[in-house]
Structure formats: structure tokens, C-alpha cells
C-alpha positions as CSV (number, residue, x, y, z in Angstrom):
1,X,33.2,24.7,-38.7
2,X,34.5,22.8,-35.6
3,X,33.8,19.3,-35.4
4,X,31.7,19.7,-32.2
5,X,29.8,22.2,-33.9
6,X,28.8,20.1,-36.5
7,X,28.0,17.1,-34.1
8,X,25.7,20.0,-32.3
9,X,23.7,21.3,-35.1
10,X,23.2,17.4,-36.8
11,X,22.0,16.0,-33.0
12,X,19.8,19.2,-32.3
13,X,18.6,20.7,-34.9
14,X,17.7,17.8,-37.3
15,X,16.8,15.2,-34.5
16,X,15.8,17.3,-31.8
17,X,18.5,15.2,-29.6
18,X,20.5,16.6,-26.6
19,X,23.8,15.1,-26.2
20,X,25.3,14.6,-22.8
21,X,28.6,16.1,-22.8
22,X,30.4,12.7,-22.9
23,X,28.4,11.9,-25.8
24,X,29.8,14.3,-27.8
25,X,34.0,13.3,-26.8
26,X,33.1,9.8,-27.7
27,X,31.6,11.3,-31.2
28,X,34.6,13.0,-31.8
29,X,36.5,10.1,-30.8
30,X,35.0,7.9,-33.0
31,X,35.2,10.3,-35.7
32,X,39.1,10.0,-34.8
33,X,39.4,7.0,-35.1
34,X,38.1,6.3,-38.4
35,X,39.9,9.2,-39.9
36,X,36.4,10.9,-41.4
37,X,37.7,14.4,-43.4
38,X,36.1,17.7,-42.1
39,X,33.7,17.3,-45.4
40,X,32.7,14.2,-44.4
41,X,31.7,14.9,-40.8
42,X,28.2,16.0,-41.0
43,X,27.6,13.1,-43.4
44,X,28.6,10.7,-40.7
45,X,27.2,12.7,-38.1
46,X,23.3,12.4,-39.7
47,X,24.0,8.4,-40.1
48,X,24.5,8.5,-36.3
49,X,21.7,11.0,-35.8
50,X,19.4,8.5,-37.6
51,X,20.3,5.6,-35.8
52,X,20.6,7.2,-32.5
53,X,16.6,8.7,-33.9
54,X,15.6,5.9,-34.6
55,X,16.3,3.6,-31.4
56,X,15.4,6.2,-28.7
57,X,12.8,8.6,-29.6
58,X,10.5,5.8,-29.8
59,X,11.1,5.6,-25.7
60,X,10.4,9.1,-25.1
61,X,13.6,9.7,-24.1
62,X,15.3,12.7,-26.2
63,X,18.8,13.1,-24.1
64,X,21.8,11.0,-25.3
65,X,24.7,9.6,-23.4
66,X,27.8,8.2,-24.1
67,X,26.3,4.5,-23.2
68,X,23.4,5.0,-25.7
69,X,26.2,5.6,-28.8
70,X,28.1,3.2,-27.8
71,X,25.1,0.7,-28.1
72,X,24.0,2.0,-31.7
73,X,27.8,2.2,-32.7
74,X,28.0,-1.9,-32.1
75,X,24.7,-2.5,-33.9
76,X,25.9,-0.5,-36.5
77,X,29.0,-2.6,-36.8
78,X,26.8,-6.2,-36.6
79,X,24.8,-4.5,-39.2
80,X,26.8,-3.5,-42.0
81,X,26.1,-0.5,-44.5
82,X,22.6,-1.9,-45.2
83,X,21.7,-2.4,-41.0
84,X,18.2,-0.8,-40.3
85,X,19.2,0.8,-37.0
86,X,15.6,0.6,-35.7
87,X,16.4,-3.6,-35.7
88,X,18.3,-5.3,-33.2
89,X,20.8,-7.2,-35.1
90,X,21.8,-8.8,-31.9
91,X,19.3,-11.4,-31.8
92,X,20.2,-13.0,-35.3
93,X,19.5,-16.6,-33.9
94,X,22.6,-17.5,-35.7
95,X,24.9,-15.3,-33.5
96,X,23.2,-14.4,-30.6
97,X,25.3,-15.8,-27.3
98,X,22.7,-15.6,-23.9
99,X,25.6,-15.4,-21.7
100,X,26.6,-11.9,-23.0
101,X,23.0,-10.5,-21.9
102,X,23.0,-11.6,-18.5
103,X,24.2,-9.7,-15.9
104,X,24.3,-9.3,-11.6
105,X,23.4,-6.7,-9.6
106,X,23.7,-6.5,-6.2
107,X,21.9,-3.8,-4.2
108,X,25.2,-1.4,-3.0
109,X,26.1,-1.7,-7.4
110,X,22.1,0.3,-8.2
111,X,22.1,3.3,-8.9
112,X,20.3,5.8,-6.4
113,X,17.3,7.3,-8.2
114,X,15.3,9.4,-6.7
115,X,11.5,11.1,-7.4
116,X,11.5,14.7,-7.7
117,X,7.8,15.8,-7.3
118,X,8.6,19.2,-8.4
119,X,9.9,18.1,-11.5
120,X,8.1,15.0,-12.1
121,X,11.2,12.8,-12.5
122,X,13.7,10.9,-11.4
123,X,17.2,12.7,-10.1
124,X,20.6,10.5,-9.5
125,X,22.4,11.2,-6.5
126,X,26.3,10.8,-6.5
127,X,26.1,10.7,-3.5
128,X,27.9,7.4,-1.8
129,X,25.8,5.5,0.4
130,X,26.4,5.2,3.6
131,X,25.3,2.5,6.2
132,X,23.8,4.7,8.7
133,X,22.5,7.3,6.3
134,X,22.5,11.1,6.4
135,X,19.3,12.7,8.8
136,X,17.7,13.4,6.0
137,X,17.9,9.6,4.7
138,X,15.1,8.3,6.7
139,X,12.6,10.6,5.5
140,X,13.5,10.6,1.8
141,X,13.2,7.0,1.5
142,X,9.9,7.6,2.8
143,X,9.0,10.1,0.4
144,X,10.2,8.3,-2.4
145,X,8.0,5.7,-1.8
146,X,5.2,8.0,-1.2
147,X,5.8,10.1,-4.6
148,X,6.4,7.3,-7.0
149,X,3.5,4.9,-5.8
150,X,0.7,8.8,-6.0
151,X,2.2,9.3,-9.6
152,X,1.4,5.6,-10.6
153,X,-2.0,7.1,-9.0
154,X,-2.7,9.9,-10.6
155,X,-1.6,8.2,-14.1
156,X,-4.3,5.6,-14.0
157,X,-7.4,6.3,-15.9
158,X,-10.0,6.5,-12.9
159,X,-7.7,9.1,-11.3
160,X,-7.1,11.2,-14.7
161,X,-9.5,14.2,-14.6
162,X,-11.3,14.1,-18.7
163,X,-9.8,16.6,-21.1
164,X,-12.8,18.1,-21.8
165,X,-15.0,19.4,-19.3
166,X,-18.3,17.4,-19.5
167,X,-20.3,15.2,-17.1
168,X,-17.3,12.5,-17.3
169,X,-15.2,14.7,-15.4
170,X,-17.1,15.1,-12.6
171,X,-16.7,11.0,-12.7
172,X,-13.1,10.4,-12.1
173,X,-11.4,9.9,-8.3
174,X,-10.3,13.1,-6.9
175,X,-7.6,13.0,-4.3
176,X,-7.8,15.0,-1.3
177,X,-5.2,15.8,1.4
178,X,-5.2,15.5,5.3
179,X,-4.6,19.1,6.0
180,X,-7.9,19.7,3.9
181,X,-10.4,18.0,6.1
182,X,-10.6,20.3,9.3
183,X,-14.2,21.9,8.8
184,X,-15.7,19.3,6.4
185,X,-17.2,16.8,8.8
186,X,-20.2,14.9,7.4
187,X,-18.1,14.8,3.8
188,X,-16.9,12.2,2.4
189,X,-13.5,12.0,0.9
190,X,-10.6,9.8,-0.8
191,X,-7.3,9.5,0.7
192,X,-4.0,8.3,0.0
193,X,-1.1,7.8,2.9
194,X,0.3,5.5,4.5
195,X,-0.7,3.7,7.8
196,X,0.4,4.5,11.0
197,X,-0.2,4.1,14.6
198,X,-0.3,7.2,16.9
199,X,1.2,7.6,20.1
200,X,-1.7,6.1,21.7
201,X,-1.9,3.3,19.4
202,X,-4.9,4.2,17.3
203,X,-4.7,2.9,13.5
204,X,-3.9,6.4,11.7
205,X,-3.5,7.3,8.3
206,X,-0.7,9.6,7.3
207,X,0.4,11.8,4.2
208,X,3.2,15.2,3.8
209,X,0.6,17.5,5.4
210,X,-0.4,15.6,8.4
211,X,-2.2,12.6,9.6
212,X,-5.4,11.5,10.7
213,X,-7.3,8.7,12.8
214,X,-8.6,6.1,11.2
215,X,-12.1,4.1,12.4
216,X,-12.0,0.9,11.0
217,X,-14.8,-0.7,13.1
218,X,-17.4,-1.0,10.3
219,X,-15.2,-1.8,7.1
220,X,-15.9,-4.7,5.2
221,X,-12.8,-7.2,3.7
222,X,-10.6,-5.9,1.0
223,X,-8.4,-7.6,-1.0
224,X,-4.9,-7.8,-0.6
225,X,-2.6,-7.4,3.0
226,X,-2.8,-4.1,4.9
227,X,0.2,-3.9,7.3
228,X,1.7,-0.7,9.2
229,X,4.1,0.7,6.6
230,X,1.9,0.7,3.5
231,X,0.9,3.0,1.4
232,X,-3.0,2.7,1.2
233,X,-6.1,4.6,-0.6
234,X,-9.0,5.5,1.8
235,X,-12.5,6.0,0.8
236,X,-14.5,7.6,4.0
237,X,-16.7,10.1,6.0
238,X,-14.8,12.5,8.2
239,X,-16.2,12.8,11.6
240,X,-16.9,15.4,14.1
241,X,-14.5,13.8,16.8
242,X,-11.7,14.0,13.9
243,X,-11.6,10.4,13.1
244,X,-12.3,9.1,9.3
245,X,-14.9,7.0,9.1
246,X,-13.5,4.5,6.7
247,X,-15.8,2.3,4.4
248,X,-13.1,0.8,1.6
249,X,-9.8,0.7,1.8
250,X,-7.4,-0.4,-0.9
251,X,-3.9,-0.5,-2.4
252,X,-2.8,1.8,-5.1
253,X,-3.8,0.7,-8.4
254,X,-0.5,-1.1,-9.8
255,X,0.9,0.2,-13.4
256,X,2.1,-2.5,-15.7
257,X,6.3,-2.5,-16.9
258,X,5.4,-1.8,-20.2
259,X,4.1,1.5,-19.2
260,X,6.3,2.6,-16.8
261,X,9.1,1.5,-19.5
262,X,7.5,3.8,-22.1
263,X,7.9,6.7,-19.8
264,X,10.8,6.2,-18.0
265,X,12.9,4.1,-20.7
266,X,15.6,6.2,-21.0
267,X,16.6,5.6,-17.0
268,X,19.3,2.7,-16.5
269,X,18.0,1.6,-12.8
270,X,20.3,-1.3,-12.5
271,X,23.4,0.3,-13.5
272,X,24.1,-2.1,-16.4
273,X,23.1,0.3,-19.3
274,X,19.4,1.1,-20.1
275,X,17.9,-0.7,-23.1
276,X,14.4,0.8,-24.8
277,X,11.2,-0.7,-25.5
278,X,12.0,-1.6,-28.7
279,X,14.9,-3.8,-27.8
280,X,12.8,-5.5,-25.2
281,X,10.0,-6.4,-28.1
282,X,13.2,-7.8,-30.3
283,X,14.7,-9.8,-27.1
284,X,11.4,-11.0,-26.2
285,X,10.6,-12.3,-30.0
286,X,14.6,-13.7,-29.9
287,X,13.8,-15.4,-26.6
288,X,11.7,-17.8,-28.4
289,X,14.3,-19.6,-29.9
290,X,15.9,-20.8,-27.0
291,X,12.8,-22.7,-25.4
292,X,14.8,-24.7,-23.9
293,X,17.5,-22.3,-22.0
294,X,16.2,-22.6,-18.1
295,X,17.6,-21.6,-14.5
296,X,17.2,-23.9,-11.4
297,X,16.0,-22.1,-8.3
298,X,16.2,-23.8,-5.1
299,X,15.8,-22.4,-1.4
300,X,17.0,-23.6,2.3
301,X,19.9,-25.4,1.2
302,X,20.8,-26.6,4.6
303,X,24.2,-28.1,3.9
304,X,24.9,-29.1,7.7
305,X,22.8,-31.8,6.6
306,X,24.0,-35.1,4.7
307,X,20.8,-35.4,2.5
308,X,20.4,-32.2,1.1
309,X,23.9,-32.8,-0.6
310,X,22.4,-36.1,-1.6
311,X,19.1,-34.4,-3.2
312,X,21.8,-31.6,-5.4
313,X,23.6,-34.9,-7.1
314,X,20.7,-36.6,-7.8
315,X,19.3,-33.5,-9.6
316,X,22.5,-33.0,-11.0
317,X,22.5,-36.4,-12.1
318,X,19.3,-35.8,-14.0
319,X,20.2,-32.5,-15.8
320,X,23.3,-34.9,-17.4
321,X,21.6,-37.9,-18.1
322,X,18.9,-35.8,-19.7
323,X,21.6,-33.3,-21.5
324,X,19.6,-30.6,-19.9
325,X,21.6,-28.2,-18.6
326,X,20.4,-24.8,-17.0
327,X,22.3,-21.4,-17.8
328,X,21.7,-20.2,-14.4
329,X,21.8,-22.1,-11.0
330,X,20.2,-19.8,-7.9
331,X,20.9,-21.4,-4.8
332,X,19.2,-19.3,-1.5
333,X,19.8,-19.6,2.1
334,X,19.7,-20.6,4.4
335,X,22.6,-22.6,3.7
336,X,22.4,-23.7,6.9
337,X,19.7,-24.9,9.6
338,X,21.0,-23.0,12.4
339,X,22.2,-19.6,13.2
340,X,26.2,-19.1,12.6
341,X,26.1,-15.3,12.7
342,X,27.0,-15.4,16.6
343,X,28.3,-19.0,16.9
344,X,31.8,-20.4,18.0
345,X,34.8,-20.6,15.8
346,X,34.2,-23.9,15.3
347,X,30.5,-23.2,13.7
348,X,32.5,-21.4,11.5
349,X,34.9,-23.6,10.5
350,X,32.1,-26.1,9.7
351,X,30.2,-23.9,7.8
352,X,32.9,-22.8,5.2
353,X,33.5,-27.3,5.1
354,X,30.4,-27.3,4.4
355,X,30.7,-24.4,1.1
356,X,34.0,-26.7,0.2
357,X,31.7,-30.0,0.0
358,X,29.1,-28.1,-2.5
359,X,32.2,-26.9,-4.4
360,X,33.3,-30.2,-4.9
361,X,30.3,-32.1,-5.8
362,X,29.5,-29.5,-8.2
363,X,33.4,-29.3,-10.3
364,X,32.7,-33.1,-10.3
365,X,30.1,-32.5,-13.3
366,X,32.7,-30.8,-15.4
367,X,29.9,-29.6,-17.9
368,X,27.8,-28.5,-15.6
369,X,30.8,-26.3,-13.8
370,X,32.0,-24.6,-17.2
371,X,28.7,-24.2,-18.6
372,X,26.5,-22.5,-15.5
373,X,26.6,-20.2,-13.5
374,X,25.6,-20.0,-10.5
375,X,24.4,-17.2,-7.7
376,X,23.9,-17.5,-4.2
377,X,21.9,-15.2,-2.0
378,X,21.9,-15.4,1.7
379,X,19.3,-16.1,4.0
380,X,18.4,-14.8,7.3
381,X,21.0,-17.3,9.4
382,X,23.8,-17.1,7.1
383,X,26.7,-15.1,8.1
384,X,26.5,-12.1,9.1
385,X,23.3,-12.7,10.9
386,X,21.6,-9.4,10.8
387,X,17.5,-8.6,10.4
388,X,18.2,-5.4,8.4
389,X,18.0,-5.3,4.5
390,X,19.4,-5.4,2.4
391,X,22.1,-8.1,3.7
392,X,25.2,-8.0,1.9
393,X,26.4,-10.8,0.1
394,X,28.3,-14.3,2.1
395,X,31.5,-12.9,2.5
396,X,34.2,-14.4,0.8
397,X,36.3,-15.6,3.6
398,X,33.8,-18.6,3.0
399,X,33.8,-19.2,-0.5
400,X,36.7,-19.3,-1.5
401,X,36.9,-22.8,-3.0
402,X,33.2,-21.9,-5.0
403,X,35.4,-19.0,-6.3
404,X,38.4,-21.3,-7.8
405,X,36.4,-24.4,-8.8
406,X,33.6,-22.8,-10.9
407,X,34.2,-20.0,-13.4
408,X,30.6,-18.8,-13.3
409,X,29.8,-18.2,-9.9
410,X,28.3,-14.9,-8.6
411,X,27.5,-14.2,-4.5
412,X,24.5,-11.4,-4.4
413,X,22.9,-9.6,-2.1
414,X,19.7,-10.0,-0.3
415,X,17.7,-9.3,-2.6
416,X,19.9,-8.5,-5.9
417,X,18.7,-8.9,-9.6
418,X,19.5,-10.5,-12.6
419,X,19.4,-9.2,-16.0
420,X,18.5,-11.5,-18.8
421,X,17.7,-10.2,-22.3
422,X,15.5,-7.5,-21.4
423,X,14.3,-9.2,-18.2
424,X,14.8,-7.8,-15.2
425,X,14.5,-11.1,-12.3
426,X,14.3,-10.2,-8.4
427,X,15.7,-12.5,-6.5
428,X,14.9,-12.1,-2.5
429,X,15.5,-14.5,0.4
430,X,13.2,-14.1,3.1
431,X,10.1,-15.3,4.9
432,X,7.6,-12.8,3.9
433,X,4.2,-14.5,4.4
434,X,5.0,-15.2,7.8
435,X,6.0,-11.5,8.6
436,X,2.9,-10.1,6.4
437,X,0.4,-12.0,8.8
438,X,1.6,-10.9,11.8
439,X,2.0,-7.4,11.0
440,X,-1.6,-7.4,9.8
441,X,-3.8,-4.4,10.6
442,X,-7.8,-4.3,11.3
443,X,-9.8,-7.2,11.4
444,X,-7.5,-10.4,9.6
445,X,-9.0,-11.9,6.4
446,X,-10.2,-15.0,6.8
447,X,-9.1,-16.8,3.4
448,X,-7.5,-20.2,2.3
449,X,-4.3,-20.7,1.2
450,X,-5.0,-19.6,-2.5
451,X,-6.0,-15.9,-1.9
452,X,-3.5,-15.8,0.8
453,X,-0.4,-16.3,-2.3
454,X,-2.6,-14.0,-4.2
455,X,-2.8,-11.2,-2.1
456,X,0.7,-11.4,-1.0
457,X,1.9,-11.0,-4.6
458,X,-0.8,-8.6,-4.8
459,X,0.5,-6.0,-2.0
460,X,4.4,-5.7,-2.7
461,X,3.9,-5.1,-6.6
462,X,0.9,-2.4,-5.7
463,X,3.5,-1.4,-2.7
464,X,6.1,-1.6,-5.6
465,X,8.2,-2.6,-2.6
466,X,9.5,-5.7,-1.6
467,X,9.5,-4.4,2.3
468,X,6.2,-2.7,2.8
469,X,6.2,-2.6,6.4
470,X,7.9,0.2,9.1
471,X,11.3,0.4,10.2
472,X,10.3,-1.0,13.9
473,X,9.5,-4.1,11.5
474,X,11.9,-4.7,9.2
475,X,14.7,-2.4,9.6
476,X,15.9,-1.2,6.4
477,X,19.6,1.0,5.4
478,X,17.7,3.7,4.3
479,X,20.1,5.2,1.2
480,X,19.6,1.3,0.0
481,X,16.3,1.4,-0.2
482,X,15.9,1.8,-3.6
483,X,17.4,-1.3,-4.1
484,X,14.3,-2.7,-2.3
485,X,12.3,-0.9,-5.1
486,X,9.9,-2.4,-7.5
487,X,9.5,-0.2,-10.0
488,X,9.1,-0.8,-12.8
489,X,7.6,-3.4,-12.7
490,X,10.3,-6.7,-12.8
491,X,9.4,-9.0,-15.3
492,X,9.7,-12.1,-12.6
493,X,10.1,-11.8,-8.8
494,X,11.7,-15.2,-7.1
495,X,10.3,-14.7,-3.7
496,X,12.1,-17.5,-1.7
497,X,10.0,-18.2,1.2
498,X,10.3,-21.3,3.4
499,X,6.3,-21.0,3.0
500,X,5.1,-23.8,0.6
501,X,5.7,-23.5,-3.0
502,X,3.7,-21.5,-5.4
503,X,3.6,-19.3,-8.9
504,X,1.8,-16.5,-10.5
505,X,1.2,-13.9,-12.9
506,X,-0.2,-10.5,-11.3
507,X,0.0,-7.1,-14.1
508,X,2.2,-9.6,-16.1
509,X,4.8,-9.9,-13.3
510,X,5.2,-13.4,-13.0
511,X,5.5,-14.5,-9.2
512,X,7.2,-17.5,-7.7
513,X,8.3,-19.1,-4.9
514,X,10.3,-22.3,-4.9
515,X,9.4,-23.4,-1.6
516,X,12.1,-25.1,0.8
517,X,14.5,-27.8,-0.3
518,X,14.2,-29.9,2.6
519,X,11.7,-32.7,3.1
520,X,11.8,-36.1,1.3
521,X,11.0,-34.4,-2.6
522,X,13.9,-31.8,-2.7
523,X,11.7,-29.9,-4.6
524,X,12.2,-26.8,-6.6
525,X,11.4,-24.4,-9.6
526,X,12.4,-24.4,-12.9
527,X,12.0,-20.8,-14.9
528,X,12.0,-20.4,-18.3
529,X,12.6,-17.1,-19.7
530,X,11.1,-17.3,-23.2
531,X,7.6,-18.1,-21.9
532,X,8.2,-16.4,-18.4
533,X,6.8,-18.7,-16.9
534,X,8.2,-21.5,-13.9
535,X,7.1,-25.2,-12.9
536,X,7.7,-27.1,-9.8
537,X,10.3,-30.0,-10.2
538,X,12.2,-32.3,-8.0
């Protein structure tokens, strides 16, 4: 029987696994390269199958790529003849290196990932982004964002019609849609769309089979921020002038990463290979060993200014003198206290000076330089200045001598993540409370400070967005907006905000913001990834 034959019926039939086509030439490859005998295929082949069992069916996931065999072949070589291949024998404290589970992502390096309602999945597109997108572009990002934030809805338990007909199922939420209001005044109803203004400026909510005008007059404080742009549930009585009379209105109910992860496990969103649940457990349980392993996050690194050079060696100073050395340095804009994007020549030339001074005070810490690495992420007045996101990264023109000093150092995107051991990190430069409060909608919540960091973190994980606002607001590239995406879930969002600092942990997304690096303090955050949790230093 031919090899691929054999490879079929052992995958299939046995395991119930489909094997991508490439799956099957690295198969055969392998089995190449080891010189396995025709008798000794399928005996090979169901060691594979196990593993391959083993490691992915417990994600729901039951199609195999080339990326997934790969994976099990180099735990399988870790392992040994005796390796359980439902273990990860890559977090043997005694040979596990961090550094070789960290990786970068910038947004124009994600993958494109589209919802498809009809099938109830996600789709890849091949298709090569471009920077002023296709016609259809700005109305799929749109109806991404609408289809992935209703099926999150219709997955949560209050939303989930019973089973079993009973008198629980006349409990649960029903949904309706705009198009089925007309003849139903008096009713009452629950929507979902997202808000609008019409041509005559009326507040208006809207969903794929039309909109309708909202009447906000009489509805009492919900929790969270409401800005044009987001995608809302609203509980009211439709009228006879056609407005809807709304009494709550609410975000989406979020859905944790664990879940999400369960279901859609299999999907590599980053680009940088998908891991499964599993792996995640066995990275989070490894992480504990390294209590200790940290990264530095500061923000508004104006380095047209003397002291804020000053305030980096003097933390540098104590990371030696304490031999406590971060594995990862993030350094956000701006990384300068003016606007350069449309500045002279000569702003220019003193703002690359300025890169080659932080180059050189760092290299002077040899340990630091060889050990670290480090990632920067423009803010709004670095070069290029432009409002749209995402921003690519600071070109290279100015960083050069970053680039040939340290070994380690990465220039992302705004925002771009970071993946750590089965962590996925957000990083995003921008001032996001400000813009939130004045894009507010309806009557503005008077609250302190407190519920103000609160709801923020609350609306872009519910929103699953970092952007949650219209294009006339914050103009977006529209076949990039995935990269904008928050879903699933991150594990940590570093939302860099020259609003003061603050942390916390909303659907076990932990939430910080490092607050600027200017003033007298030169304060910061420190994260540590085996608790997941940060701490303000200076």
C-alpha cells in the first residue's frame, strides 16, 4: 500500500484526524528521513496518530497541519521513547529557555481572520492587505465585529434557549431584529446593534436589517462607556412614532479566554503557530518557576528632555545593583514632547540624536544590552504623525544605532503583541480615556476616578476591540482591523495612556496602564508573567 495511503487510513480512520495536505508531505518526509521500511510505516504512523490524538483533540480541533506535526515531532524528540505526548516536555525546569517562547507581532505580520456567520467560523483570507482597502473592506470590518461580539452573545447562558422545553425556556434573553419591530408598538423587545447617529443627529441604534431611533430621555446609569461606534444590547418599548423607548442599555456580556480558547484553539491568530489548552495549563504551571522573570513598561519617554535620560540610568542603575534584570524592556511614545511628523529637517535630525543617546546609555550596561530585549511602540507624535491605526512601527531611518548596539531590540506597531509562554500581551500606545469621554453618548456618568478605570477596561474587552468608536473618530485601515481585535480574550492588555497609572483584572484579563514617565517619580510598571499580575515602581 502507498505510503500516503497508510498515513490516510492511520490519521482517519483510527483518530478521526484530517490532515491538511502539507501535513501529509512532511509525514512522508519524515518518514524519509529516518529510513522507516514499508512494514514499518503504519507502526510509526499510529505513534504519530497518538500523539498528534492526544495533544489536539482535547481542543476541539480535529484538522492537522503541518505546524501541529512539527510541534509533536520536537516533543517527541525532548521526550524519548517513554515521552507521554499529552505532557509538555518543554517546561522541564531544568531545560526550559524563556527567550525561545517569546515572540513579536506586529499588526501587518496577523493573520486576517475573518467570522463567517453562515458557517459559524473563522475563514483566512490570502488576501494581502492593502492601505486603502477594497469597497467591500469597510463594511466587513464592520461585520466582523458585529458577528463575533452576537456569537459571544448567543453563547452565554442567559441568551442559550434550555434544551428541554419547560418553563426555564421561556426564561432566557431572546434577541430580536430591527426589521421585526414595524407593527409591534406597545411591545417590548431586546436588541443588539451598534450606535449610530442619523442624518438628523438623533442617537439610533443599528443592526444588518436596518436601524432604529433611539429615546434615551428616561434611562437610568449603566455601567461601563457607551460611545458612537459600539456594539450595545437594548432592552425597550417600541413606540408608535418609531422610536425605542429604551429602559437599559448594556454591553455584550464578555466571554472569558479560556472559553473562547476551548472552541477556537486550533486557530493560530498571531501567526506564530497555535498552541492548545493543554499547553497553556503546562506553561502556566512552568511559569511558576521563574517568579522572578519580569518586563519594565514605561510610557512618554520624552527624550528631547535631559531628565528623562536621567530617570532610565537611574532605574537602570537599580536593576544592576539589585541583579534584577528584566527579560523584556517596553518603551512607548511618545518619545518625544512635541510633534516631528511635519517638522523641519532639523527636528529630525534631533530626534534620531536623541534615539542615538538612549542607544548609548543603554550598551553602557553591557548585561543589561545582551540580556534584554527591548520593544518600542510609537506614540501619537512620533514619526509618521498620523491619527489612523494601526501606526506602523518608527521607521528605521531612526534607529539605526538601537539596531547595532543591542541584539534584542524589536520596533512594533501601534498596538502589536507579544507572545510569552502561552500569554498573549497587547501592547497599545494611545490616550484612550481622554477620547472615550468625549465621544460619550446620552447623559455622562457622573463617577470618580475608580469606576472611570473600571469601566474603560470594562467596554474594549466587552467591545473585544481596542477602537470601539466610528471611523469619523478614530480612523482605522480597515483590512487591519483585526489586528485591533480582542478576541480571545489577551491574557494582559498594557494600555499606555498618558492618564494616571492604574491595574486591573476584568474576566481574568489583567489591565494596566503605566502612566507617563515624566514628572519628578519617573514612575512605571513592572509585570510579572507567572502571577499575571503588575505593580507600580519608580
Amino acid at each position: 500500500m502507498d505510503r500516503k495511503a497508510i498515513i490516510f487510513k492511520v490519521f482517519t480512520r483510527k483518530y478521526q484526524l484530517s490532515l491538511k495536505p502539507d501535513a501529509i508531505e512532511y509525514l512522508v518526509d519524515i518518514l524519509s528521513e529516518h529510513e522507516i521500511e514499508n512494514d514499518q510505516v503504519q507502526d510509526a504512523m499510529d505513534t504519530y496518530g497518538e500523539a498528534a490524538d492526544g495533544c489536539y483533540l482535547s481542543d476541539c480541533t480535529t484538522i492537522v497541519n503541518r505546524d501541529n506535526l512539527e510541534k509533536i515531532y520536537a516533543l517527541m524528540q525532548m521526550g524519548g521513547q517513554d515521552h507521554d505526548p499529552t505532557q509538555n516536555a518543554l517546561l522541564d525546569p531544568d531545560e526550559v529557555d524563556p527567550e525561545q517562547h517569546l515572540y513579536f507581532v506586529n499588526a501587518a505580520e496577523m493573520p486576517r481572520w475573518l467570522y463567517s456567520n453562515e458557517r459559524k467560523a473563522f475563514e483566512r483570507s490570502e488576501a494581502k492587505p492593502h492601505l486603502g482597502g477594497t469597497p467591500s473592506a469597510r463594511a466587513q470590518f464592520l461585520r466582523d465585529r458585529h458577528n463575533i461580539i452576537k456569537q459571544v452573545v448567543l453563547r452565554n447562558e442567559n441568551f442559550s434557549p434550555p434544551a428541554i422545553a419547560g418553563r426555564d425556556r421561556e426564561n432566557y434573553l431572546k434577541l430580536t431584529s430591527t426589521k421585526n419591530l414595524l407593527g409591534r408598538t406597545g411591545e417590548r423587545f431586546l436588541l443588539f446593534g451598534i450606535l449610530t447617529h442619523a442624518q438628523d443627529g438623533r442617537l439610533c441604534l443599528e443592526d444588518p436589517d436596518g436601524k432604529v431611533i433611539l429615546d434615551i430621555s428616561d434611562t437610568g446609569p449603566s455601567e461601563g462607556l457607551f460611545t458612537e461606534g459600539c456594539f450595545v444590547l437594548v432592552e425597550g418599548d417600541y413606540t408608535e412614532d418609531e422610536t425605542f423607548q429604551v429602559i437599559a442599555m448594556g454591553h455584550p456580556p464578555s466571554e472569558k479566554r479560556l472559553v473562547a480558547r476551548s472552541i477556537y484553539g486550533h486557530i493560530d491568530f498571531l501567526g506564530k503557530g497555535a498552541t492548545t489548552v493543554a499547553e497553556d495549563e503546562q506553561f502556566t504551571e512552568g511559569m511558576h518557576r521563574f517568579k522572578d522573570l519580569t518586563f519594565m513598561c514605561a510610557s512618554d519617554l520624552w527624550l528631547d528632555k535631559p531628565k528623562t535620560l536621567r530617570g532610565v540610568r537611574k532605574i537602570l542603575d537599580g536593576y544592576v545593583e539589585n541583579d534584577f534584570i528584566p527579560l523584556l524592556f517596553i518603551f512607548c511614545g511618545n518619545f518625544t514632547s512635541k510633534d516631528v511628523g511635519q517638522g523641519s529637517g532639523l527636528d529630525l535630525v534631533r530626534y534620531q540624536e536623541n534615539f542615538d543617546q538612549l542607544a548609548d546609555l543603554l550598551a553602557s550596561y553591557p548585561r543589561i544590552a545582551s540580556d534584554s530585549h527591548f520593544l518600542f511602540v510609537p506614540g501619537p507624535l512620533d514619526p509618521w504623525g498620523s491619527s489612523t491605526l494601526p501606526r506602523p512601527p518608527i521607521p528605521s531611518s531612526f534607529t539605526s544605532r538601537l539596531t547595532a548596539k543591542l541584539g534584542k531590540v524589536h520596533f512594533g506597531s501601534n498596538p502589536c503583541r507579544v507572545k510569552f509562554c502561552g500569554q498573549e500581551i497587547v501592547v497599545f500606545r494611545h490616550d484612550l480615556m481622554a477620547k472615550m469621554l468625549r465621544n460619550l453618548v446620552g447623559v455622562k456618568p457622573e463617577v470618580d476616578s475608580g469606576d472611570l478605570k473600571r469601566y474603560l477596561v470594562q467596554t474594549i474587552l466587552d467591545q473585544c476591540h481596542l477602537s470601539p468608536f466610528m471611523l469619523s473618530v478614530q480612523p482605522t485601515i480597515w483590512e487591519e482591523d483585526h489586528a485591533l481585535r480582542l478576541y480571545p480574550m489577551p491574557t494582559t492588555v498594557i494600555l499606555a495612556d498618558k492618564y494616571e497609572r492604574y491595574d486591573c483584572t476584568y474576566e481574568g484579563c489583567h489591565v494596566l496602564n503605566p502612566g507617563t514617565f515624566q514628572g519628578t517619580l519617573f514612575g512605571f510598571s513592572t509585570y510579572y508573567p507567572s502571577t499575571r499580575r503588575s505593580e507600580a515602581s519608580r
